[in-house]
N, C-alpha and C positions, 0 to 999 in steps of 0.2 A: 456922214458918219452914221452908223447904227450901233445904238449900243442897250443890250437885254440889262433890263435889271432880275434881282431874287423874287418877284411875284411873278415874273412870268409877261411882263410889258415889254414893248422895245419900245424906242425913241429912234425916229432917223430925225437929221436935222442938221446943216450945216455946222463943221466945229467954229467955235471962238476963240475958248482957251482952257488952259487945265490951269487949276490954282498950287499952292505947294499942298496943299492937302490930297491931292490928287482927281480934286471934285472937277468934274468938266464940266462947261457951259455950251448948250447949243442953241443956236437961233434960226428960228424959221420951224422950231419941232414940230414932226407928230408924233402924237401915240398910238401905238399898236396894241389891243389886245385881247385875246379870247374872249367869245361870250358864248350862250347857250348851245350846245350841240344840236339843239331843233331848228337852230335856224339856220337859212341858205344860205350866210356867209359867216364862216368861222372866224372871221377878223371882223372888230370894228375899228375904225378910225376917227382920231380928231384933232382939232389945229393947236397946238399952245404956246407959239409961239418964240420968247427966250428960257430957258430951261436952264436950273442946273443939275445936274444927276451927283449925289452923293459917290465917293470911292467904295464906302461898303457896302453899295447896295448894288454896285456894277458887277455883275456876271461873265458879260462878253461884249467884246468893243472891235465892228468892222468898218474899214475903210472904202470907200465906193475909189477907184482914183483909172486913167488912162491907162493904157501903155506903156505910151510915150514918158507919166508920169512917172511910173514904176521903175521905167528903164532909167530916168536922170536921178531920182533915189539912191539905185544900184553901183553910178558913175565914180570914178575917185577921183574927181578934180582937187588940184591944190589950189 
């Protein structure tokens, strides 16, 4: 899962869970995010492992998933 927060960082990182507050936890995170325009790569990264990302502070939230996955998503089984 990748999810941007309002500074401007992303997190990918495996989901674990969403609470009723809407905060999600991921495990395995990294951070993603801008640093100086001088330098030769416009991302930095690092490991931090369990996360949890606040609901207010989430922006946008994507799913990495298969095909196969998507299409058993889309199925109506009773």
């Amino acid at each position: 899962m990748l999810v941007g927060v309002n500074d401007g960082r992303f997190f990918l990182g495996n989901f674990h869970c969403l609470d009723k507050q809407g905060n999600i936890i991921l495990q395995d995170a990294v951070e993603f995010r801008s640093i100086r325009r001088s330098s030769p790569s416009p991302m930095e990264q690092r490991g931090l492992g369990l996360i949890l990302i606040p609901s207010s502070c989430r922006t946008s939230c994507h799913i990495e998933s298969s095909m196969e996955e998507q299409f058993s998503l889309l199925s109506l089984r009773q």
